[in-house]
N, C-alpha and C positions, 0 to 999 in steps of 0.2 A: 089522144083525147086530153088528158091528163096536163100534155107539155102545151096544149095548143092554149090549156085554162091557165097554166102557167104563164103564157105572153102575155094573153091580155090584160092580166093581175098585172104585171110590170109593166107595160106600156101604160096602163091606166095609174100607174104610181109616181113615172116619167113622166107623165101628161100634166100631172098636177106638182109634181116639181117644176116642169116648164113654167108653165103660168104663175108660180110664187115668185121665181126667178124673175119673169118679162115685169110683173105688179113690182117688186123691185127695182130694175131697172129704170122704169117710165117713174119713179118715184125720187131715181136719181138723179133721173136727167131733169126735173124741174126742181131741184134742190142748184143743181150746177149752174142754171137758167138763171136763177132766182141772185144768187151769187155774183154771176156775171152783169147781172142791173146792179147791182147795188155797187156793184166794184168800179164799173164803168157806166155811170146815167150817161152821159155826153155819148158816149157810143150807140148806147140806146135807141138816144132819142132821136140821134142819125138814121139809124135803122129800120125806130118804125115809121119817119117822116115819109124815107125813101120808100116804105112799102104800100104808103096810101099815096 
C-alpha cells in the first residue's frame, strides 16, 4: 500500500517535471524561430510565399 502511494507521489512529481520541461522547450523553439526571421527575412519570406 505504502510503495504503491509512493509511485504515484513520484510519477505525479515526474509528470510536472515533464510538462515545465515540454513549456520550456515550445518556448525554445519560438525563441530559435524568432531568430531565424530575423537572421534570414529573404528565406522567410520564400517560405511563407511557398506555403500560401
Amino acid at each position: 500500500m505504502t510503495h504503491n502511494g509512493d509511485w504515484s507521489c513520484g510519477a505525479l512529481i515526474n509528470w510536472n517535471s515533464f510538462l515545465k520541461l515540454n513549456r520550456a522547450s515550445a518556448q525554445n523553439n519560438q525563441l530559435t524561430t524568432r531568430i531565424k526571421e530575423i537572421l534570414a527575412p529573404s528565406n522567410f519570406a520564400v517560405n511563407t510565399q511557398g506555403n500560401v
